[in-house]
DSSP file (Angstrom, degrees, kcal/mol; ACC not computed):
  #  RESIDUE AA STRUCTURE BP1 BP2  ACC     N-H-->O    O-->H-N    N-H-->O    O-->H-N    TCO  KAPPA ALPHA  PHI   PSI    X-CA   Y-CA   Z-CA
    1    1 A X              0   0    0      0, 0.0     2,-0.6     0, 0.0     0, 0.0   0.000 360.0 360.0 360.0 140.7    2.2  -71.8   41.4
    2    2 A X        -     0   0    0      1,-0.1     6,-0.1     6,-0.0     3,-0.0  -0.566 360.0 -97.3-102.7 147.4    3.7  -71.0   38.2
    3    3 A X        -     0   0    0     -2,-0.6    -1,-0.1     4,-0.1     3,-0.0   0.111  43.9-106.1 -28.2 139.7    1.8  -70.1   34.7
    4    4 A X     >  -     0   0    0      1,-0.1     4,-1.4     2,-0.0     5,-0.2  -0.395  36.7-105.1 -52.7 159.5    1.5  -72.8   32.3
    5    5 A X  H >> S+     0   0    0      1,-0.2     4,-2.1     2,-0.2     3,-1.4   0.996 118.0  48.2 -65.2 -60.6    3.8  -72.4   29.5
    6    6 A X  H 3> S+     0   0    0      1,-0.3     4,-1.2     2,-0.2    -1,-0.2   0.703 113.4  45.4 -39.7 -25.1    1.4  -71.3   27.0
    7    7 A X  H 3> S+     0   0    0      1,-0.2     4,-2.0     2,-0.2    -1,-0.3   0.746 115.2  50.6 -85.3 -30.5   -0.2  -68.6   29.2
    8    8 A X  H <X S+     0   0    0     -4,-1.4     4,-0.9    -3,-1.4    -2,-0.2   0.699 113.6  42.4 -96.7 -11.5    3.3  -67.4   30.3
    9    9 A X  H  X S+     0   0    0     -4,-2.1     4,-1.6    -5,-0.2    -1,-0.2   0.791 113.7  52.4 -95.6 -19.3    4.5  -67.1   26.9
   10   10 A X  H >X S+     0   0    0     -4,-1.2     4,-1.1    -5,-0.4     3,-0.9   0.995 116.0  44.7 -58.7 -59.2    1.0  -65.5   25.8
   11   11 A X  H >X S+     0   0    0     -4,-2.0     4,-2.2     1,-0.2     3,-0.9   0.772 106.1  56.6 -39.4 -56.3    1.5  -62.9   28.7
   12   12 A X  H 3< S+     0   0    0     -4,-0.9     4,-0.4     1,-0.3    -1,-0.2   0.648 112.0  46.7 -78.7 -27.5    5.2  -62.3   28.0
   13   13 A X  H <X S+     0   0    0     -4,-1.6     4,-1.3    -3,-0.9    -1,-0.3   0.595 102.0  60.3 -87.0 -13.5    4.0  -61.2   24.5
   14   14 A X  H <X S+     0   0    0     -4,-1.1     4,-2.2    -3,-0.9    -2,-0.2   0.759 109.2  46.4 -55.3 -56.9    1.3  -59.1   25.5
   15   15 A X  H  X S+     0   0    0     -4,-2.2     4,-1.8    -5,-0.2    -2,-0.2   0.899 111.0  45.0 -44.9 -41.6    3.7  -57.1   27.2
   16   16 A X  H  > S+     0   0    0     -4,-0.4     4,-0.5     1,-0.2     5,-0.3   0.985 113.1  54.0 -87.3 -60.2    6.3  -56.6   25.0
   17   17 A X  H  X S+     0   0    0     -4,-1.3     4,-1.9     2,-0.2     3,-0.4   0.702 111.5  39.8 -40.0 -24.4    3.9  -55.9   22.2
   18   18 A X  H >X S+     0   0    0     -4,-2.2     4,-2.4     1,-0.2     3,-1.1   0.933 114.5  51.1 -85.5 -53.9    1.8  -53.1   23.8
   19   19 A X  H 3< S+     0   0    0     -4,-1.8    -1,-0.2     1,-0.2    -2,-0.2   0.524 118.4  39.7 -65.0  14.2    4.7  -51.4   25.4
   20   20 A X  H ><>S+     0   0    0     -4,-0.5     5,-1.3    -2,-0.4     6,-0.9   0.575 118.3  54.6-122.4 -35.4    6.5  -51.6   21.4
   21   21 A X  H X<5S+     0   0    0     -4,-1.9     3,-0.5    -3,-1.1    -2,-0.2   0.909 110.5  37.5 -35.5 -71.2    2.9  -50.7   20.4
   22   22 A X  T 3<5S+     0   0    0     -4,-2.4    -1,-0.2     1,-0.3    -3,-0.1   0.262 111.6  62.3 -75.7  12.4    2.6  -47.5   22.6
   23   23 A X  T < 5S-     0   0    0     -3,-0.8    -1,-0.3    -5,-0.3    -2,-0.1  -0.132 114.7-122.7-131.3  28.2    6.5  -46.7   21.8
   24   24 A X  T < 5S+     0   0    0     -3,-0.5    -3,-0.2     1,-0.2    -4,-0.1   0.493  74.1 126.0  39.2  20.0    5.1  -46.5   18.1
   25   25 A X      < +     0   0    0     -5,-1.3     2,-0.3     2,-0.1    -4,-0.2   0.772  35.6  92.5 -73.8 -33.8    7.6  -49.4   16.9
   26   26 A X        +     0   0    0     -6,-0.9     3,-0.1     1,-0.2    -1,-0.0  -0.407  38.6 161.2 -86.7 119.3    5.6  -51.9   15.3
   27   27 A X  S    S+     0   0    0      1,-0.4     2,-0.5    -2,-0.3    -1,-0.2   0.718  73.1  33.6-101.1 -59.4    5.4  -51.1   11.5
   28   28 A X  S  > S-     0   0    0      1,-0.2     4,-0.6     2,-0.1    -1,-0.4  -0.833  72.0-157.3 -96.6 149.8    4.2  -54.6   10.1
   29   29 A X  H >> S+     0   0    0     -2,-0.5     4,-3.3     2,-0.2     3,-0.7   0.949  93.8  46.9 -74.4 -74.8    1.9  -56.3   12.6
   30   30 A X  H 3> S+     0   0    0      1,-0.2     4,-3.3     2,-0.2     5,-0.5   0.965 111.4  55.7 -37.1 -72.2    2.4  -60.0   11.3
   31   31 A X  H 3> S+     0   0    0      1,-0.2     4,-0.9     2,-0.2    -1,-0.2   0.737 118.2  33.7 -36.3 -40.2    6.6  -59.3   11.2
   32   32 A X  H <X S+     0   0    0     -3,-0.7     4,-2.1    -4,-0.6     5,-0.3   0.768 115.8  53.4 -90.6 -37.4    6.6  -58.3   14.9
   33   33 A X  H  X S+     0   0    0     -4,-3.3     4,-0.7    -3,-0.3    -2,-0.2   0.736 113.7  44.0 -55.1 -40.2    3.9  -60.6   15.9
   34   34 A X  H  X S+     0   0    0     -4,-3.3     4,-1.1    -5,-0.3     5,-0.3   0.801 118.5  48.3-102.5 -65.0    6.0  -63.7   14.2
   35   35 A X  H  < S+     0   0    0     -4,-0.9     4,-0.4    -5,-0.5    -2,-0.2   0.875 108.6  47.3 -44.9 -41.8    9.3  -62.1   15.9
   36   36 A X  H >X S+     0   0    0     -4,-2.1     3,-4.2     2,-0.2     4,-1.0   0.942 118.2  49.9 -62.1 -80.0    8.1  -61.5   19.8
   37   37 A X  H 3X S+     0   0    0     -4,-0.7     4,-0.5     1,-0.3    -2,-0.2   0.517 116.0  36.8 -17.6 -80.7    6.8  -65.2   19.3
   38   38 A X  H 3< S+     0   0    0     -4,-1.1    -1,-0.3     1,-0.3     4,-0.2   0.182 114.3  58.5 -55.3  -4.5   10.0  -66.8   17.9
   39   39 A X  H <> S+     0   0    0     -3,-4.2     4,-3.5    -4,-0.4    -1,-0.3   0.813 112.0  33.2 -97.5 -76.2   11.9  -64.8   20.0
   40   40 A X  H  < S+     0   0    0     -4,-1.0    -2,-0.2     1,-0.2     4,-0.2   0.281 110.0  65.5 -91.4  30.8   10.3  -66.0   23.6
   41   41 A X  T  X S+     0   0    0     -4,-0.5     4,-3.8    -5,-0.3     5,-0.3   0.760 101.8  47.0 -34.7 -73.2    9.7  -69.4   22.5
   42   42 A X  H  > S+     0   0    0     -4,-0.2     4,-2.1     2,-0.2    -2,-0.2   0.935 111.7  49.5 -52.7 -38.9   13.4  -69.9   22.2
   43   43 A X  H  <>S+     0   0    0     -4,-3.5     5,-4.7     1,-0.2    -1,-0.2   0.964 113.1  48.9 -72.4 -23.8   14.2  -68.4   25.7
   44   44 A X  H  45S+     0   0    0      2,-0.2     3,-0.5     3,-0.2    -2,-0.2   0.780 110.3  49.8 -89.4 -22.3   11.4  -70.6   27.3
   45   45 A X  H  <5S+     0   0    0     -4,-3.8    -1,-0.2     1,-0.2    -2,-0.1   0.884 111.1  55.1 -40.4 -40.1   12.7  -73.9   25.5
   46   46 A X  T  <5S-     0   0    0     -4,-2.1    -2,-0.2    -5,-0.3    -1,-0.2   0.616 130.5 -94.1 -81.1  -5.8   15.8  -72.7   26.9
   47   47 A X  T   5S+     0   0    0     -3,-0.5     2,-0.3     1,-0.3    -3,-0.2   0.243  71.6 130.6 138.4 -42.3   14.6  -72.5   30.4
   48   48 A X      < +     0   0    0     -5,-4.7    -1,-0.3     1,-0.1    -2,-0.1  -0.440  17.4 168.6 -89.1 149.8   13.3  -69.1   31.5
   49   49 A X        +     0   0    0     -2,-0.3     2,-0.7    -3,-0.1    -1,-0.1   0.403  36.8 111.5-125.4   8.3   10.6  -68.8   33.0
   50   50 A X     >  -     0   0    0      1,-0.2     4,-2.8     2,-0.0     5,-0.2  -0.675  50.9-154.3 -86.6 106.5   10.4  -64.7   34.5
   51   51 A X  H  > S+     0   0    0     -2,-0.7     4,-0.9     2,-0.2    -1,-0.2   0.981  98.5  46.8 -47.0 -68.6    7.5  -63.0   32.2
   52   52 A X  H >> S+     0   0    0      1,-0.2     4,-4.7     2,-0.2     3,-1.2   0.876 109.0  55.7 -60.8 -40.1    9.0  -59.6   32.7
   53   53 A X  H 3> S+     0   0    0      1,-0.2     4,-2.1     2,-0.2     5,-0.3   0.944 114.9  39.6 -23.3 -83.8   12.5  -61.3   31.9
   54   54 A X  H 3< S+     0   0    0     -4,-2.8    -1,-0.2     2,-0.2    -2,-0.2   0.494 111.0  59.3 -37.5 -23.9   10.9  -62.6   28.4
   55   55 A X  H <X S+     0   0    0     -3,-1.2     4,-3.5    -4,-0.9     5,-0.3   0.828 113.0  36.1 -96.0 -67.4    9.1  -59.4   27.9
   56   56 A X  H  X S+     0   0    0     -4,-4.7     4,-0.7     1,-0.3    -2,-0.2   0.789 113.0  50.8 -78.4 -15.0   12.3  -57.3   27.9
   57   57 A X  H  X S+     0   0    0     -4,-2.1     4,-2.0     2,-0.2    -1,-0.3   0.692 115.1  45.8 -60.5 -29.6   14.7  -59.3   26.3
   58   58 A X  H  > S+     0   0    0     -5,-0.3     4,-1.9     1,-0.2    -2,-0.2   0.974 110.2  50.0 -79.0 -28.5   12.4  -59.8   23.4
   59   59 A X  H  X S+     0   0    0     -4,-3.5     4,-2.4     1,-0.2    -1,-0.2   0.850 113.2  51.0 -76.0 -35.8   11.3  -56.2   23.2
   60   60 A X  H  X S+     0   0    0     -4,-0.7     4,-1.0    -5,-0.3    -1,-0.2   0.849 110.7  48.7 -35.1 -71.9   15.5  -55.6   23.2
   61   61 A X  H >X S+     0   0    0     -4,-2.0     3,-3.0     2,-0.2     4,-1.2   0.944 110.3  52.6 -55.6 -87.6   15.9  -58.3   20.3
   62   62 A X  H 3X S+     0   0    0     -4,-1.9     4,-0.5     1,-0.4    -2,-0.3   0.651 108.6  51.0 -60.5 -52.1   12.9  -56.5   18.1
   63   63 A X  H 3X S+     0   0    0     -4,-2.4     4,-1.7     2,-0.2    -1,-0.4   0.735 108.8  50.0 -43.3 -34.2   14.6  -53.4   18.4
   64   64 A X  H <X S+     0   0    0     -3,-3.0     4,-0.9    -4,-1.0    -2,-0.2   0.915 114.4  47.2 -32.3 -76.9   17.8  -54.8   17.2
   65   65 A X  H  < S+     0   0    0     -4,-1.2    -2,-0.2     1,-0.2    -1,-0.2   0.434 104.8  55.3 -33.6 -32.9   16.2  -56.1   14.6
   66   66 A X  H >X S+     0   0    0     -4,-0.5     4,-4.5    -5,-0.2     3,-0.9   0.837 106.2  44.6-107.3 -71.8   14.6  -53.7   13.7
   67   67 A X  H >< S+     0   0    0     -4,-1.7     2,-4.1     1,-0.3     3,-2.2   0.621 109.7  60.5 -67.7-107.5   17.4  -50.9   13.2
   68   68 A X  T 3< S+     0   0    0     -4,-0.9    -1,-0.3     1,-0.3    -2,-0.2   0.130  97.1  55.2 -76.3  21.3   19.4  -53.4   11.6
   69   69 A X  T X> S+     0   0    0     -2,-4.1     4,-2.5    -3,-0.9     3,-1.0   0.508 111.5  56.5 -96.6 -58.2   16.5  -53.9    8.8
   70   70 A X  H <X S+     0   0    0     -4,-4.5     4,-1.7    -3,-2.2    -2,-0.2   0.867 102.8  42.1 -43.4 -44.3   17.1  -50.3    8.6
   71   71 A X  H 34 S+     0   0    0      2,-0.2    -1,-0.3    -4,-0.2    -3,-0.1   0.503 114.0  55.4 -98.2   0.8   20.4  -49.9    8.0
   72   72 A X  H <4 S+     0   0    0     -3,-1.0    -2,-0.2    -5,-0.2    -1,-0.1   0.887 111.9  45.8 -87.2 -55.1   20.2  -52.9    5.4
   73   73 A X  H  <        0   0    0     -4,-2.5    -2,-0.2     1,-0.3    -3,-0.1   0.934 360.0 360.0 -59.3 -75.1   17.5  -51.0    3.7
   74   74 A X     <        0   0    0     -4,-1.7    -1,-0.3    -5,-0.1    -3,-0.1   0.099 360.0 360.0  -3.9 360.0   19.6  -47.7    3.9
């Protein structure tokens, strides 16, 4: 049976946050916290429904993101 959406997007964001968490990426809490969200929100409007799927594409996007905040800053 598959997750509810809310529990499968809670899940998908647990993940991505500890492993970005243990990888020592998250500098502002809130900013990454509001980014995972908005991030696998959109992919589960869109359809998907694979946790780990959601988990690594978002973590993928936040990295992106991330350095290119950087090099704007820079």
């Amino acid at each position: 049976m598959a997750e509810p959406l809310p529990v499968l997007m809670e899940n998908s964001i647990q993940i991505a946050w500890d492993f970005l968490e243990r990888a020592g990426e998250i500098e502002d809490a809130a900013v990454a916290n509001r980014f995972l969200s908005d991030v696998i929100e959109l992919m589960v409007r869109r359809g998907e429904r694979h946790r780990l799927l959601l988990s690594n594409k978002a973590i993928t996007a936040y990295m992106r993101f991330k350095r290119q905040r950087a090099e704007q800053a820079a």
